[in-house]
N, C-alpha and C positions, 0 to 999 in steps of 0.2 A: 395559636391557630395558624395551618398551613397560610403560607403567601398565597394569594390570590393571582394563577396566572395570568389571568387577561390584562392586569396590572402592569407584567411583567415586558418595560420594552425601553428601547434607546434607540435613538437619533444613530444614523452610522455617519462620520467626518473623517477618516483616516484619509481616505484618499480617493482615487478617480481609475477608472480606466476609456484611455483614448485610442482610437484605430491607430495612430499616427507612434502614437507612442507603444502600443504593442507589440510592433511590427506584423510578418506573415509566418515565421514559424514557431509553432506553439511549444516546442519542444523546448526552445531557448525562454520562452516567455516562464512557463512551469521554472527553469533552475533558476531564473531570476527573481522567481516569489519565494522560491525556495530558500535561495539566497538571504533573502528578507526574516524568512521566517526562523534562520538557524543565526545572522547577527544578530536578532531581538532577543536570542537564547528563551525561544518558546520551548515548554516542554516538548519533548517528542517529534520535532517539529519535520521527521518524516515519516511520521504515520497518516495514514492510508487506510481506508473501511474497504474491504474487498466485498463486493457483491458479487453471489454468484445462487445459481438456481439449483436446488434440488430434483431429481429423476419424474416427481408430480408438478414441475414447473412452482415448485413454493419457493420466495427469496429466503436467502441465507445470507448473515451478515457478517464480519469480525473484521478488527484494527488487525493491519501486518505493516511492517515498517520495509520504506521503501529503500533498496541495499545501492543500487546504480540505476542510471539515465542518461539516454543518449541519445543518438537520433534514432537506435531501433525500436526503444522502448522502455519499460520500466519493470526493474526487477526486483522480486524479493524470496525468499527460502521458507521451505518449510518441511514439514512431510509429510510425502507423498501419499502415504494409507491414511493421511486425515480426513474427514469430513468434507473441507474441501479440495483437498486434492482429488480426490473419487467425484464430486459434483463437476471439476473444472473436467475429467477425465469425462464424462457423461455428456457435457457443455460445454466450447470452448471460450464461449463468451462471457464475457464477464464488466463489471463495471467499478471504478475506481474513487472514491474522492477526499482529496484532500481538506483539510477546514482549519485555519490561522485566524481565529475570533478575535484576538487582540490586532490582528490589522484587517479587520473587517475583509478578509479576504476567500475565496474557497474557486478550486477547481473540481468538475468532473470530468470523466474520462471514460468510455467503451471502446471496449475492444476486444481483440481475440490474445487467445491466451494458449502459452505449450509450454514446454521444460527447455531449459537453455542445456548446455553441451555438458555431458561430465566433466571435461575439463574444467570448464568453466567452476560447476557446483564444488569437486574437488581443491582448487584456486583460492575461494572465498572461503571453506569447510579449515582449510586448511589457517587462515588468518582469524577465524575466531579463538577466540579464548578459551581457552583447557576445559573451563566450566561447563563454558557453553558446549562444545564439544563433546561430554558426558553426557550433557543432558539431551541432546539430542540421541543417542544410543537408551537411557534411560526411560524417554516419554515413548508408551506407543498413543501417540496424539489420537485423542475424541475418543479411545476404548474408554470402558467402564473399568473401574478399575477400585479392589478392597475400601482401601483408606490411603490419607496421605503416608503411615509408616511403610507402606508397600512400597511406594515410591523412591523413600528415604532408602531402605534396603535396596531396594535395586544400583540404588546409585551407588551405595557402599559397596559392594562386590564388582562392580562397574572399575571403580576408585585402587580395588585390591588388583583386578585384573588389568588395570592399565596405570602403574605405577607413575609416579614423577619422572619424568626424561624417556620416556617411551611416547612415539608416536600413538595416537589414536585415529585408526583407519575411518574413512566418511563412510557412514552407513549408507548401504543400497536403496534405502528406502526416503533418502532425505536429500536435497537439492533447492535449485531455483526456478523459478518460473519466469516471464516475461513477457507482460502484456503489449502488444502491440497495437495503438491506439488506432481507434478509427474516426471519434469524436472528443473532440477536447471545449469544454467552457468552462471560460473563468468570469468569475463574477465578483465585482467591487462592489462590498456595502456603499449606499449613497445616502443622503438625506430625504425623509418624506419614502424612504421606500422606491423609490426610482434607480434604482440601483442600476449598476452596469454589468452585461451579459455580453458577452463575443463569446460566438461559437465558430470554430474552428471545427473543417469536415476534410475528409481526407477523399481524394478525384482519384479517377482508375488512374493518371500518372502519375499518383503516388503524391503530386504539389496538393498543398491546401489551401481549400476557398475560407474564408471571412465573412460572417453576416453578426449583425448586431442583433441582439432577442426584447424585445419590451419584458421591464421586469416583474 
């Protein structure tokens, strides 16, 4: 017999978050959990749910891993005739969040979203791996598409047409993006559910305010 969800729950004890200790910019606070969550060697531990809205205002969901962060923003690749590529292309806003379960930890994140510079996408196209590389030429991401051997063939002709020790040019259709945050919370599991929220909001000069959220 299925587990009985209602069943299903735990005390949160990992840890706390304090204003004092967080300090005022979130951008430092994010690599610092981040930090947390690549020495615990959590899987994945920069993946990322992109939210973004369909042309009828319906959410759309999907994990993308997050490539660089900095103070402008938070970047990651993909292609651009995907599903969401065309919804961010429709929409520039978008919504982020990260989730570190083994340290009871999770941020969200809104904001607006564009494509960072060719150079830039070229740069990073350029430091993936062969594979990956291919297959970025090989998927045309969210089409419908035969069966999996359709893919396997493409990629083999892909594989003939760009031998060992030949460059593989970055597809026009494939790059990064960069959100640009305009609200950042992070939230500490606590005990009893009282968890801790600071929300971080970003002022037209650009500084950001601090408020604490009941959880």
């Amino acid at each position: 017999m299925a587990e009985n969800l209602t069943n299903l729950r735990s005390d949160y004890t990992q840890g706390e978050l304090i204003e004092s200790e967080a300090g005022d910019d979130p951008i430092a606070l994010l690599q610092s959990w981040l930090d947390l969550a690549i020495a615990a060697k959590l899987p994945e531990p920069n993946a990322m749910t992109l939210a973004t809205a369909t042309p009828q205002g319906r959410p759309s969901g999907r994990v993308v891993l997050l490539r660089q962060l900095d103070e402008q923003g938070l970047v990651f690749f993909t292609n651009y005739n995907s599903r969401k590529g065309q919804e961010i292309t429709a929409n520039p806003w978008v919504a982020l969040t990260f989730w570190w379960g083994a340290l009871e930890k999770q941020v969200r994140i809104t904001g607006t979203i564009a494509k960072i510079t060719e150079a830039e996408s070229l740069a990073y196209f350029q430091s993936r791996p062969r594979a990956s590389q291919l297959g970025a030429w090989a998927s045309d991401q969210s089409q419908i598409i035969p069966d999996r051997q359709f893919l396997e063939a493409k990629l083999q002709c892909l594989q003939q047409q760009y031998p060992e020790g030949m460059d593989i040019p970055k597809p026009t259709h494939w790059g990064g993006f960069r959100v640009t945050p305009m609200e950042m919370e992070f939230w500490q599991g606590r005990r009893s559910r009282l968890h801790d929220r600071l929300l971080f909001q970003k002022q037209a000069d650009n500084h950001w305010s601090r408020c604490r959220l009941a959880p």
